[in-house]
N, C-alpha and C positions, 0 to 999 in steps of 0.2 A: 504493500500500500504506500508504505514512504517513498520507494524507487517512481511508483507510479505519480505520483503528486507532483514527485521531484521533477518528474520528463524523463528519468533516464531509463524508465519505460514506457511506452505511449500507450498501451492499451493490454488488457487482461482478458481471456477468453474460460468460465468457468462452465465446463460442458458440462448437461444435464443439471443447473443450479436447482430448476424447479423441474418436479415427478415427469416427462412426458406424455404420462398417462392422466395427467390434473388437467394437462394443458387443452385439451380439445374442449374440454366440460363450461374451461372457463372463458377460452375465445369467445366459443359460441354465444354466451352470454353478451360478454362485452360488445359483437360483434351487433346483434340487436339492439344494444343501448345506443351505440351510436347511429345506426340507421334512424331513431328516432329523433334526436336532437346532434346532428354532425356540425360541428365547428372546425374552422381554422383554413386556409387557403393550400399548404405545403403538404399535410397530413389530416384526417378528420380524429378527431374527439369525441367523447359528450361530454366536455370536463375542459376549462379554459387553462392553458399554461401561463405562467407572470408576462413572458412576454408578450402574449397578447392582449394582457388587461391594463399596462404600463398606463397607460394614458384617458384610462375609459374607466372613471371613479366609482358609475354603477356595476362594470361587471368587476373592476377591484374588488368592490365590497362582497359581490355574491364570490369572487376567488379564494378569500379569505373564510368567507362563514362554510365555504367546502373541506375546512385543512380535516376534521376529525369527521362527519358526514364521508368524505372519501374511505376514509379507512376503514370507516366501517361496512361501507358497500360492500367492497373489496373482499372485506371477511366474509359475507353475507354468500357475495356471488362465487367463493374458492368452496363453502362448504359441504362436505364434512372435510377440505382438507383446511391445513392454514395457506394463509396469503402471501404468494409471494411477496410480496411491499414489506410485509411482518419479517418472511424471513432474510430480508433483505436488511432490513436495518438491524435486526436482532444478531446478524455475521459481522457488518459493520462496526458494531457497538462490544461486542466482543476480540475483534482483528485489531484495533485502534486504541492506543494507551489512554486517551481522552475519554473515549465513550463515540458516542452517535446519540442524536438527536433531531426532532423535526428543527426547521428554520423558524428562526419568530422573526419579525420585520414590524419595529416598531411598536412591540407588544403582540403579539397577534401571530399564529402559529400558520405556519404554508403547507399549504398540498401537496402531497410525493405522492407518487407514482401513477401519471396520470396516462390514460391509455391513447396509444398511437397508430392509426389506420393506417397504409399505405398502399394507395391500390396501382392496378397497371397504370405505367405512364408517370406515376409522381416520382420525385427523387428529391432531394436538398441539395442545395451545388455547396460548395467550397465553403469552410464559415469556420466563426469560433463559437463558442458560447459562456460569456464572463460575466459572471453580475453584477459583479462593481460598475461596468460600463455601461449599467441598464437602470442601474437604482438611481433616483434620482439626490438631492442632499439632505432634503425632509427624510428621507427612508432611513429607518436606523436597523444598520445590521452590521453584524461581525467582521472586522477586518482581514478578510480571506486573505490567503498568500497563493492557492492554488486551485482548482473544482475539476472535478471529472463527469462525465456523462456516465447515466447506465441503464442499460435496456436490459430486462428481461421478455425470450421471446417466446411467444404463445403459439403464436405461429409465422410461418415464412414462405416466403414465395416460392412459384417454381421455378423463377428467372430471373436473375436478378435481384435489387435490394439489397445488396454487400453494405457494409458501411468500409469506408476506406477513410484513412488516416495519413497526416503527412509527417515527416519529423522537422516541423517551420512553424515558429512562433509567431507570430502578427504581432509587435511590441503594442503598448500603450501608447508610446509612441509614436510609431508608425500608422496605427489604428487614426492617432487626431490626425493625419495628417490625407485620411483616405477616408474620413466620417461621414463627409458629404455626399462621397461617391457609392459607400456602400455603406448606409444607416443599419445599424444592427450587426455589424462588421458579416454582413449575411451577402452572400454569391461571390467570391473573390475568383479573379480568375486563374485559372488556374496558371497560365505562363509564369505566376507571382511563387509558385509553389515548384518543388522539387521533382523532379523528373519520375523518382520510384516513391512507391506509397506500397501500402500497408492495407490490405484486401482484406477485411474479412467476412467469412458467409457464416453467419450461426443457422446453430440447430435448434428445431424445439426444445425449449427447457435452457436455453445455455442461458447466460448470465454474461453482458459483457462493458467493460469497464473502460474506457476511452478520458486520457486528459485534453478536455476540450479549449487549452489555449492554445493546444496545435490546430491546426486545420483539419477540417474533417468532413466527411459527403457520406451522402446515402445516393447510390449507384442507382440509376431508374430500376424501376418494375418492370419487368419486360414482361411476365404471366403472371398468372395469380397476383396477389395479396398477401401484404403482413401484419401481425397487431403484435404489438410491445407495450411493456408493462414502462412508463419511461420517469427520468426524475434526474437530477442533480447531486450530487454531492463535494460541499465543501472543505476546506481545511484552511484554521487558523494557526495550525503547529498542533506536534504531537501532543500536549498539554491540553488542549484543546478539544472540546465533543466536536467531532462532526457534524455537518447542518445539512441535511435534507429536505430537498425540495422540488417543485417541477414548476 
C-alpha cells in the first residue's frame, strides 16, 4: 500500500477480491437500479459521484444525505453475503497502520462505493483524479499527500474496457498551466503521455487499485458491458486513517 501511494507502484491487481459467484446476484440488481434513475454522461449511475455534484448545491446536499443510505443499500442488495464496499474498507482498515475511514468534508461523511455502468462504445480518455484540485477552499478536508482509484468488478465486458495506466505525473503545476484547456484535468492527450502503459483487463470478483495522479483511461467497450463497485481512497501519511470516498 505505501509502494502504491508512493508511485513506485502504479497499480495492484487482487484476483477474485469478491466471491465470483456473489457477483452475478449482485450486478443484476444494480444493473436495474440504474436502468431506473441513470446519471452521468462518461459512465451511468443511480448514485451521483462528488465530481458531478461540485457545483450543483441541490444534488450536493442529496450526495451527502447518500454517505450511510448507500451502505446500507449495498448490504441490503449483496445479501445473505456481505458487501463488497464493507469488505473493502474492513482490508483497508486493517493493511494500513492509521486505520481506514469514510471521508467527512466539512462535517459530513461521503459516499464510497458508488456503482459504475459502462456500456458498448463509452470509455474515459486520459485523466487524473485528485481532490484537492476539485475541492473548493470552503471545503474542509484532510491534507492528502496521495489517493488511489479502486474498482471492484461485478462484471466485465467481452471486449474491451481495460483500464490502462501510464507511469507520468500531471504536476500541480503543470495541471495550472493546462486548467483551461482540460477543466477536470479530464481527456489529456495522449502525445503528452509515454509511449508504453500498463493494460489491465480484470476478472469478475478482482479488486483493483490504481494511483490516480498518474494518468489513466478506460479502453472503449467494444461488446458487452461492465458494472464496478467504484470509490477513492486517500492518504495523509501512514499515521493517518484513510479516507474513503466516491
Amino acid at each position: 500500500m505505501t509502494k502504491l501511494f508512493d508511485g513506485e507502484v502504479i497499480a495492484v491487481r487482487v484476483p477474485q477480491f469478491y466471491d465470483p459467484l456473489y457477483c452475478k446476484s449482485l450486478a443484476d440488481a444494480l444493473y436495474r437500479a440504474i436502468e431506473e434513475a441513470a446519471k452521468g454522461s462518461i459512465y451511468e449511475s443511480d448514485i451521483d459521484s462528488f465530481w458531478n455534484v461540485m457545483d450543483d448545491a441541490e444534488r450536493r446536499e442529496s450526495y451527502f444525505a447518500m454517505a450511510l443510505p448507500l451502505q446500507e443499500k449495498l448490504r441490503a442488495l449483496s445479501a445473505p453475503h456481505p458487501s463488497p464496499i464493507d469488505l473493502l474498507r474492513l482490508a483497508l482498515d486493517e493493511a494500513w497502520p492509521g486505520g481506514a475511514s469514510l471521508m467527512t468534508m466539512s462535517g459530513r461523511k461521503m459516499p464510497f462505493g458508488i456503482t459504475r455502468l459502462w456500456r458498448t462504445d463509452s470509455e474515459a480518455l486520459p485523466h487524473q483524479d485528485i481532490l484537492w484540485r476539485e475541492v473548493k477552499e470552503a471545503d474542509d478536508i484532510p491534507p492528502l499527500v496521495s489517493q488511489l482509484g479502486v474498482n471492484v468488478y461485478l462484471d466485465t465486458a467481452d471486449e474491451g474496457g481495460q483500464l490502462e495506466t501510464w507511469d507520468r505525473v500531471i504536476s500541480d503545476e503543470e495541471y495550472e498551466q493546462l486548467r483551461d484547456k482540460y477543466p477536470g484535468s479530464y481527456g489529456y492527450p495522449r502525445s503528452m503521455l509515454p509511449e508504453d502503459s500498463l493494460l489491465i483487463a480484470p476478472e469478475v470478483g478482482d479488486l483493483v487499485l490504481v494511483n490516480t495522479l498518474r494518468a489513466h483511461a478506460v479502453r472503449k467497450i467494444e461488446q458487452g458491458r461492465r458494472i464496478t463497485l467504484s470509490g477513492f481512497v486517500g492518504s495523509a501519511g501512514t499515521d493517518q486513517p484513510l479516507r474513503c470516498w466516491s
